[in-house]
MARPAPA-918729 format. One record per residue (C-alpha): x, y, z. Coordinates in steps of 0.1 Angstrom, whole numbers, plus 5000, padded with zeros to 4 digits. Each point is the difference from the previous one (the first is absolute). Layout:
// MARPAPA-918729
XYZ/...
***
This chain:
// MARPAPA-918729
899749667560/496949854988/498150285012/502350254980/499849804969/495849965003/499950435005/502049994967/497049774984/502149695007/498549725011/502849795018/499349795031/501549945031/501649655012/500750005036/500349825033/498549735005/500249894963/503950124996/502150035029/500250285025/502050324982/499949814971/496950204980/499649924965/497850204973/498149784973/499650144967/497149834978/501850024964/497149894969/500950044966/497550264999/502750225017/501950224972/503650075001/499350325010/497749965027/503149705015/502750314993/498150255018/499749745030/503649935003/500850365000/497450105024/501149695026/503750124993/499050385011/498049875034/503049785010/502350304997/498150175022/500049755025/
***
């Protein structure tokens, strides 16, 4: 997933085992208020489009 989101110019990274448990993979998004509304929309919708193609 984090690879998906970084080839669509977001920059998301991967939690995983050892720091979370195993199957349990997180993504960490860095949110700054120099983020616009936009740029936090277009996130959301492009995270919600990967994760229907899973």
């Amino acid at each position: 997933m984090a690879s998906a989101l970084f080839e669509r110019g977001i920059n998301v990274q991967p939690i995983l085992y050892p720091a979370v448990p195993e199957k349990s993979a997180r993504l960490r998004f860095f949110v700054s208020c120099e983020h616009s509304e936009i740029q936090i929309r277009q996130t959301v919708a492009a995270l919600a489009e990967e994760l229907g193609q899973l």
